[in-house]
N, CA, C and O of each residue as an XYZ file, in Angstrom:
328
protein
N      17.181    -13.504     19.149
C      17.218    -12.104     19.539
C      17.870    -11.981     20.909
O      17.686    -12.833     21.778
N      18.564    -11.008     21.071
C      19.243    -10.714     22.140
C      18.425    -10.151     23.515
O      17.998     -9.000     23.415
N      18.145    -10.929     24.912
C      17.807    -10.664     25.519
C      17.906     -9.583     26.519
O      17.022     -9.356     27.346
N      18.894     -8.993     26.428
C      19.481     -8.218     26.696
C      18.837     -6.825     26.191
O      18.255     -5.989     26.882
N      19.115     -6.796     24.699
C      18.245     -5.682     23.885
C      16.448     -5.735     24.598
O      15.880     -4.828     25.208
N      15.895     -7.143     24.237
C      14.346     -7.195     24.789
C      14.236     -6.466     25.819
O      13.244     -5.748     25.697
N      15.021     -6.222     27.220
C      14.639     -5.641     28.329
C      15.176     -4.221     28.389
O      14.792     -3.492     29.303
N      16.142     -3.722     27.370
C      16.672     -2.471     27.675
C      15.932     -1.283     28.011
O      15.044     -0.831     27.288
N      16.277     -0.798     29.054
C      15.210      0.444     28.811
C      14.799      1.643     28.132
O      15.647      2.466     27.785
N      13.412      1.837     27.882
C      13.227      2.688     26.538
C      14.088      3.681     26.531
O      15.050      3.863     25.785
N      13.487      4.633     27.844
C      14.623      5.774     27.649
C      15.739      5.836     27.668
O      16.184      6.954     27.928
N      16.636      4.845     27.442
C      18.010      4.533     27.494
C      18.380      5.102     25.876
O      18.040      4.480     24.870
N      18.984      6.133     25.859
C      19.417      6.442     23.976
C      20.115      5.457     23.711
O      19.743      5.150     22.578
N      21.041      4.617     24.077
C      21.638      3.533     23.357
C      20.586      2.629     23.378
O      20.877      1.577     22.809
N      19.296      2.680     23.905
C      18.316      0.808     23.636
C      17.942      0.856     22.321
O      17.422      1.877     21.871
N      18.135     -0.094     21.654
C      17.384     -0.942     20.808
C      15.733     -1.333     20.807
O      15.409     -2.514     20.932
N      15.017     -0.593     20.704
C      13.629     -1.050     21.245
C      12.904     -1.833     20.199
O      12.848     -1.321     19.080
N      12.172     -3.340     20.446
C      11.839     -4.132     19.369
C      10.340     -4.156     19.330
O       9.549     -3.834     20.216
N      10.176     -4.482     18.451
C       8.823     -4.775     18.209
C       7.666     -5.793     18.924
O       6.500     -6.053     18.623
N       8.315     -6.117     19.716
C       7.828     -6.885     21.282
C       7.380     -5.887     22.127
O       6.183     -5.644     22.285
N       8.410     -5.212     22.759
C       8.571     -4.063     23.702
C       7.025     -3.051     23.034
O       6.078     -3.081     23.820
N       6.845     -2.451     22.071
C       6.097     -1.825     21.903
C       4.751     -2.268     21.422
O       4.015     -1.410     20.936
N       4.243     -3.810     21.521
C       3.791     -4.603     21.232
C       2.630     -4.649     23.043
O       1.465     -4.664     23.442
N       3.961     -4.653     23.488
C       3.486     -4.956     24.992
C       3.301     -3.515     25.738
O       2.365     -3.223     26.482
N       4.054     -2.943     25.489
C       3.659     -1.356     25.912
C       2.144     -0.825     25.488
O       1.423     -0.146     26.218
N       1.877     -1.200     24.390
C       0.451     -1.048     24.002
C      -0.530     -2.128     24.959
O      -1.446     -1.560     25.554
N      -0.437     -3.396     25.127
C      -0.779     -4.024     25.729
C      -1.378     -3.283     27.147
O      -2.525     -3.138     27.569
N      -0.078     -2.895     27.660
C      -0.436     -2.438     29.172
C      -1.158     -0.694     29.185
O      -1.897     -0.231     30.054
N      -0.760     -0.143     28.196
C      -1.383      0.912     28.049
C      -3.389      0.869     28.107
O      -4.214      1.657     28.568
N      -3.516     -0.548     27.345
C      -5.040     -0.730     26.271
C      -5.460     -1.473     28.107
O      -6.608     -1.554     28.543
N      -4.408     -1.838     28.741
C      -5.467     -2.322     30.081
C      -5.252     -1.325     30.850
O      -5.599     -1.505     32.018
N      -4.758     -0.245     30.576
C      -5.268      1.038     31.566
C      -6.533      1.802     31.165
O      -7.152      2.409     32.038
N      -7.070      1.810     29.542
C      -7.345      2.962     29.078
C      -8.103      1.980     27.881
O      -7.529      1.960     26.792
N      -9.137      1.309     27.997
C      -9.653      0.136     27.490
C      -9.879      0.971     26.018
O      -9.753      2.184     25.845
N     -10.098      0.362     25.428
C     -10.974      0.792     23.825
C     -12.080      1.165     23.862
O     -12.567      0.356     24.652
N     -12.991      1.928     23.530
C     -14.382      2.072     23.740
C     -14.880      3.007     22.771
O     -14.611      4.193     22.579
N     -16.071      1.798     21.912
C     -16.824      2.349     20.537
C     -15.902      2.083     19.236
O     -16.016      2.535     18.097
N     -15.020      1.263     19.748
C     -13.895      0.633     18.337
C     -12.895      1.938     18.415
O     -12.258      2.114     17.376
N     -12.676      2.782     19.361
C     -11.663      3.784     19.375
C     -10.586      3.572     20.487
O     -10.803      3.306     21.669
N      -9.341      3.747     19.848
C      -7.900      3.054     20.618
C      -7.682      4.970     21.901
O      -7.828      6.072     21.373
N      -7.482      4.878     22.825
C      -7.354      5.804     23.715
C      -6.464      6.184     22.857
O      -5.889      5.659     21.903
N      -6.451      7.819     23.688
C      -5.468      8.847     22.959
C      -4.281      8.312     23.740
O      -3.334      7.946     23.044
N      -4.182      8.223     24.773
C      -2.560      7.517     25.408
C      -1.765      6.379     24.915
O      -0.648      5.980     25.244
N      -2.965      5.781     23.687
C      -2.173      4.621     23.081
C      -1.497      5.237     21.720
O      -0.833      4.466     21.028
N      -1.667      6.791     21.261
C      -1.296      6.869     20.070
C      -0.153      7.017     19.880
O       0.125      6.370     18.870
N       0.940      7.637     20.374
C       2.568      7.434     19.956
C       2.762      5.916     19.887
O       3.161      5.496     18.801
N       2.613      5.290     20.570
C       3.139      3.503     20.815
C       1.901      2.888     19.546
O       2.485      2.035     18.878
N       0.955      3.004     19.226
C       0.620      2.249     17.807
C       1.174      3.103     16.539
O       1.574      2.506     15.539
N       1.182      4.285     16.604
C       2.047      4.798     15.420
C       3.174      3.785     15.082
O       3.406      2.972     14.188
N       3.875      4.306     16.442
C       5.666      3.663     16.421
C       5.139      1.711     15.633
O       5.554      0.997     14.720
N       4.449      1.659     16.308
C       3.920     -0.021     15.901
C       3.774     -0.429     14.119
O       4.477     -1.217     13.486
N       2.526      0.474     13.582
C       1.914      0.372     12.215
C       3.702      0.957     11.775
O       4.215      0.065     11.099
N       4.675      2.127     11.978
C       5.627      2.256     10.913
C       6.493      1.299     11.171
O       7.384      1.467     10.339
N       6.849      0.100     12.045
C       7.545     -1.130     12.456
C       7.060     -2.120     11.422
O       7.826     -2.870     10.817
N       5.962     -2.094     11.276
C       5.264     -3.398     10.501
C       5.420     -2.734      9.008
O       5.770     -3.390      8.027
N       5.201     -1.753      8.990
C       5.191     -1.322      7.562
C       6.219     -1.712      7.090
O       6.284     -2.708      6.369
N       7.685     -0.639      7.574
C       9.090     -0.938      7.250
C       9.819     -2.405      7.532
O      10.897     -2.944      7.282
N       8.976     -2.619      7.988
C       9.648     -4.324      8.065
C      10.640     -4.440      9.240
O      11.210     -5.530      9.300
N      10.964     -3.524     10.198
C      11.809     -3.702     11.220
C      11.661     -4.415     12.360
O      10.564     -4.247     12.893
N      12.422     -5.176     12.927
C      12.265     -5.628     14.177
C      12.391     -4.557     15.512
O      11.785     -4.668     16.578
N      13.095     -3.783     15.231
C      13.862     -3.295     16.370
C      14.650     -2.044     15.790
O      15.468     -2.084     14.870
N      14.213     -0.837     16.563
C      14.698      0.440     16.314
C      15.489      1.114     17.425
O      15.441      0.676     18.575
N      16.340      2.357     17.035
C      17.692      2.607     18.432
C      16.467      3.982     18.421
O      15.847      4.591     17.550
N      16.569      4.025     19.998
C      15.740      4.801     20.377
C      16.172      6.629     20.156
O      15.490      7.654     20.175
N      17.332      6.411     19.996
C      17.340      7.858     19.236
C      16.882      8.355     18.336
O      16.796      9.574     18.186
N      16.405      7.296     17.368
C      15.526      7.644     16.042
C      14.081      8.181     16.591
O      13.522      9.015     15.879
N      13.601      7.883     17.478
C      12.450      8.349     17.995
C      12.261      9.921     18.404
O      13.145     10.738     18.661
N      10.986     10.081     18.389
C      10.917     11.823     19.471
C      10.772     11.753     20.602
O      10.361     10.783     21.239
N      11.131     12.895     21.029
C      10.467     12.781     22.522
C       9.267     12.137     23.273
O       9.231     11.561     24.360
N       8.396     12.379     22.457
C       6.800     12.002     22.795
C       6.523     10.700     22.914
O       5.790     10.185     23.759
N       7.266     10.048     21.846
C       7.423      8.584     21.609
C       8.124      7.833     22.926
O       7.760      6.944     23.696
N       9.049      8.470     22.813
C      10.463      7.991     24.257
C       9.517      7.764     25.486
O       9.454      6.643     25.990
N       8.745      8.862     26.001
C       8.049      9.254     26.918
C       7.167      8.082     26.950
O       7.120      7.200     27.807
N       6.390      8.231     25.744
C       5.436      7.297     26.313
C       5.434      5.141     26.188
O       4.712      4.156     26.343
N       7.130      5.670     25.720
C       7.672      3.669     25.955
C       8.163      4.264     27.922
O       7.932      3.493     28.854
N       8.477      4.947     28.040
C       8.942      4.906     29.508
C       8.036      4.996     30.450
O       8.204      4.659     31.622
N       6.918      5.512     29.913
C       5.160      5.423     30.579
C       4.645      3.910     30.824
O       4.317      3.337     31.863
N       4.687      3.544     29.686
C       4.266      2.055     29.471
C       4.898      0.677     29.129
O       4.295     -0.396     29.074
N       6.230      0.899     28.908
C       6.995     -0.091     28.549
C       6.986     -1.038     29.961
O       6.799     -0.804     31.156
N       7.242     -2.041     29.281
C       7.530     -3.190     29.935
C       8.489     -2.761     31.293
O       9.396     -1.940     31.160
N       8.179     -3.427     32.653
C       8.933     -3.346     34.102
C      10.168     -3.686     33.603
O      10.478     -4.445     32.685
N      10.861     -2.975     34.387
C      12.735     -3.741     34.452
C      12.881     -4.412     35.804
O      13.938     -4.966     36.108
């Protein structure tokens, strides 16, 4: 995989965002905003959506224009440092 793509930034409309990136965006989101009572914070829900339809469809890696706003927002909230 292209390292290059791995670090692009979310809100960049040309990035490629992979299934790492939003992997880890959840990551850092779930250590802001812990789980509690087996319930995922509401700030984690665009970034596990985007996650469960990645795994479903079988994709590695999606161009961030396919996304919404809400989604965009919240990989640029939580995505991985550049």
């Amino acid at each position: 995989m292209d390292t290059a793509q791995d670090t692009a930034n979310p809100t960049d409309l040309n990035a490629r965002i992979t299934l790492s990136q939003v992997e880890q965006s959840i990551a850092r989101c779930l250590n802001a905003h812990p789980i509690v009572d087996y319930t995922l914070p509401r700030e984690s829900k665009q970034l596990t959506e985007l996650l469960a339809l990645m795994i479903f469809h079988r994709v590695d890696a999606v161009d961030a224009t396919q996304l919404d706003d809400v989604t965009v927002a919240a990989l640029g909230q939580w995505g991985v440092p550049q």
